[in-house]
C-alpha positions as CSV (number, residue, x, y, z in Angstrom):
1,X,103.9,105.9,93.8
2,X,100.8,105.0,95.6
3,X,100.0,107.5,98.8
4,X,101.1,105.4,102.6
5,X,98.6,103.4,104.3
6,X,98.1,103.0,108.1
7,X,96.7,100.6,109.8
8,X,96.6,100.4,113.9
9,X,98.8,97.6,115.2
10,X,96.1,96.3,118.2
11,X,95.5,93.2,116.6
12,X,99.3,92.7,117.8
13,X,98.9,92.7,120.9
14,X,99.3,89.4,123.2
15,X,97.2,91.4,125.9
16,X,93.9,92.9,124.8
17,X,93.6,95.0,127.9
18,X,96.5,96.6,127.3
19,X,96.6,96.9,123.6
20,X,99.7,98.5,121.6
21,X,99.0,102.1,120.8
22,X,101.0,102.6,117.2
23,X,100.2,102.0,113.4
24,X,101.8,99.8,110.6
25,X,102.2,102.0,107.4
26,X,102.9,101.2,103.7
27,X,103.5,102.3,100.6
28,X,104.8,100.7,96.9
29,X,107.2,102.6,95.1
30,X,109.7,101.2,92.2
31,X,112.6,99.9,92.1
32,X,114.9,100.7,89.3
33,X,118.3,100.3,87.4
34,X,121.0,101.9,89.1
35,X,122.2,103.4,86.0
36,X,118.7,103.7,83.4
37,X,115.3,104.5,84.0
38,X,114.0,100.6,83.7
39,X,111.8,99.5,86.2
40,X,112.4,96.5,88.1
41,X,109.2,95.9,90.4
42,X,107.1,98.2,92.6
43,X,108.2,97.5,96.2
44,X,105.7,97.4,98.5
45,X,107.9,99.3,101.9
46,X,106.6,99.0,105.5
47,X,107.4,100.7,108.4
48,X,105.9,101.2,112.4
49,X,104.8,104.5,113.9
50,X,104.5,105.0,117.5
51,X,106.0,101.8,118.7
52,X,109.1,99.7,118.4
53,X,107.7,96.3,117.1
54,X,109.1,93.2,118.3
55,X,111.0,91.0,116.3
56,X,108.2,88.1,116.2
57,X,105.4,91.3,115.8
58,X,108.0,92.4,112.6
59,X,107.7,88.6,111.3
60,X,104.2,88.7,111.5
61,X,103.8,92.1,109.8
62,X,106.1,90.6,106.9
63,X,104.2,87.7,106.4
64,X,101.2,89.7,106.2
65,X,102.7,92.1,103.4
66,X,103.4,89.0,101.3
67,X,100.0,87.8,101.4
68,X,99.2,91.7,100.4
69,X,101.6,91.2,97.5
70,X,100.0,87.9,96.0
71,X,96.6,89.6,96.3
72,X,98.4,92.9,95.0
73,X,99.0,90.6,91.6
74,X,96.2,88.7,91.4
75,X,94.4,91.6,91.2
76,X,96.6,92.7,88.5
77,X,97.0,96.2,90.4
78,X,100.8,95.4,89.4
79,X,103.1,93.6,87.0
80,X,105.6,92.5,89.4
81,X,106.2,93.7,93.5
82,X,108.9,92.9,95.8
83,X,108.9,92.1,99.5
84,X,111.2,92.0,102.0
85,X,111.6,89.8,104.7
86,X,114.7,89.4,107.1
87,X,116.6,86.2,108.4
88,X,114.2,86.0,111.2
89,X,110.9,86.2,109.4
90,X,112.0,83.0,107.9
91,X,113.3,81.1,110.5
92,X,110.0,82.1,112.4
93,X,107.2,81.8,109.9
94,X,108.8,79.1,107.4
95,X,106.3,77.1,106.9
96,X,103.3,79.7,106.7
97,X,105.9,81.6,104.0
98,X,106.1,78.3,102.1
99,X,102.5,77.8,102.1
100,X,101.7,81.0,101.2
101,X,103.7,81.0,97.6
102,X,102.0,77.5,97.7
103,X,98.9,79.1,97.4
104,X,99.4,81.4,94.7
105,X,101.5,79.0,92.7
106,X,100.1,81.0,89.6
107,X,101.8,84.7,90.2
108,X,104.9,83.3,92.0
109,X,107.1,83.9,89.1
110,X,106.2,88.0,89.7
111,X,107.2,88.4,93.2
112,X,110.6,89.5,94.0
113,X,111.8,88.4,97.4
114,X,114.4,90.7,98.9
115,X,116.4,89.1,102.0
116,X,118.3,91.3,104.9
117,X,119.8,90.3,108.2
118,X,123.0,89.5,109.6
119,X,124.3,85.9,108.9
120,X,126.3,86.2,112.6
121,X,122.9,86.7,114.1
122,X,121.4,82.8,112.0
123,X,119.6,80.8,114.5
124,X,119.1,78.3,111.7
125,X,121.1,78.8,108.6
126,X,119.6,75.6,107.6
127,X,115.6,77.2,107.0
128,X,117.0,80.1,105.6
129,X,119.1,78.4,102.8
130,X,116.3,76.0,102.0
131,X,113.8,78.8,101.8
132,X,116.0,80.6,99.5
133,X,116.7,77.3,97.4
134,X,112.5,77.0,97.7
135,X,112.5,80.4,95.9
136,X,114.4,79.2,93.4
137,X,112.7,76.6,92.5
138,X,110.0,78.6,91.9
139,X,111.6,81.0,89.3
140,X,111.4,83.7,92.3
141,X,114.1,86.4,91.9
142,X,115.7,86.8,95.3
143,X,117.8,90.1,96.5
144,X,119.6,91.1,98.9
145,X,119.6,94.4,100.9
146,X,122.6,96.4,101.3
147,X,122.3,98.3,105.0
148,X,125.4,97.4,106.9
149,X,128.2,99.8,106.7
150,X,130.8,96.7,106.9
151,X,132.2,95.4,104.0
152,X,133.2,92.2,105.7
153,X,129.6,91.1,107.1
154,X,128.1,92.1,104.2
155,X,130.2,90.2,101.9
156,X,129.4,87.1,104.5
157,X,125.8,88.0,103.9
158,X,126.3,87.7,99.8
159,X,128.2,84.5,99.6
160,X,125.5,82.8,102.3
161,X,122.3,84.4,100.1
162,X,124.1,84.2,96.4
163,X,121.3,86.8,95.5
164,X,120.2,87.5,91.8
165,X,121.1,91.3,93.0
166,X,121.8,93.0,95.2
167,X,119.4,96.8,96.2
168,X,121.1,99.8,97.7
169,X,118.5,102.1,99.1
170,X,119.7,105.4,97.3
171,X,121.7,107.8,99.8
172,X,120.4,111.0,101.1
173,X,123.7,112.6,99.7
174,X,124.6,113.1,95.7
175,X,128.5,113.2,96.8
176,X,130.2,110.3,94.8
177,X,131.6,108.9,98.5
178,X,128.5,107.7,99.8
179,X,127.5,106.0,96.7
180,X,130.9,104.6,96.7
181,X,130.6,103.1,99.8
182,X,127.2,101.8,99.9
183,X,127.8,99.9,96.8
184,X,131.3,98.4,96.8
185,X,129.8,95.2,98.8
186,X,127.7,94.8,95.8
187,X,130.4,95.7,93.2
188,X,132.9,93.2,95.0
189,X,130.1,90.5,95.2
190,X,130.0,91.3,91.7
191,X,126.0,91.7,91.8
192,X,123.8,94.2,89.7
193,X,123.0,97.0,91.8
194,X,119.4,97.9,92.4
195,X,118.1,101.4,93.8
196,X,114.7,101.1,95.8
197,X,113.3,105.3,95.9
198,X,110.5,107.1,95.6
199,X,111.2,108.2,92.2
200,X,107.6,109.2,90.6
């Protein structure tokens, strides 16, 4: 696993006299087989300190991370990474997402773009399925993130994504229940389950 990276979040700011106090953190772990030790892709996983980012700040910090992740293979610092970005990132930033695996037509085919959001919450089911069909194209795995403890909107959120797989983020707790539960939206869907950890 490579050690988290911060970076301040001032650029972010619409105001630069009252600039955002907060960082932008990363790190890449792997992703692996639910039930072997194969590896998937490294992940690259982002999160905010100090600050609650906006949902148009979090679109612009996705965006950024792919660009990291083309770099991130063109510099052959990994065999294959995965990205998230949600429903909004896309419906936001389509065309600069578009442009971007334009640009690196070359290592497309080892990205691994993982999807999340709710489908009630689609301003515009119609970017998000063409991005995904886009993807496709491409020869671009694309997953879906399990998070939602429904069953219903989940499900919802499979059949409107038809993901290559679906990733469970592995449960705090080893009791069989919580696996259980995390994963029967996936084992319903009938996807392969993926686990996303900090496994060294």
């Amino acid at each position: 696993m490579i050690p988290a990276r911060c970076w301040s979040v001032r650029a972010l700011s619409r105001d630069p006299s009252r600039p955002i106090e907060g960082s932008v953190c990363a790190t890449v772990w792997p992703t692996r087989a639910l039930n072997s030790d194969e590896r998937w892709f490294d992940e690259i996983y982002v999160w905010t300190e100090g600050f609650q980012a906006s949902t148009m700040q979090r679109a612009r910090i996705q965006s950024t991370i792919l660009e990291s992740a083309f770099q991130m293979l063109e510099h052959e610092q990994v065999k294959r990474v995965g990205v998230t970005l949600s429903f909004g990132t896309v419906e936001r930033f389509l065309d600069q997402l578009v442009e971007a695996f334009h640009s690196h037509a070359l290592v497309t085919h080892r990205i691994v773009v993982i999807v999340r959001g709710s489908v009630a919450r689609l301003r515009s089911r119609y970017r998000v399925r063409a991005f995904i069909d886009h993807l496709r194209g491409l020869q671009t795995p694309v997953g879906y993130r399990v998070v939602t403890p429904g069953i219903t909107m989940e499900l919802k959120a499979l059949d409107f994504v038809q993901p290559n797989f679906a990733q469970l983020h592995a449960p705090n707790s080893s009791r069989d229940a919580f696996w259980e539960d995390g994963g029967r939206p996936v084992s319903l869907a009938g996807l392969t389950r993926r686990v996303a950890g900090q496994v060294e």
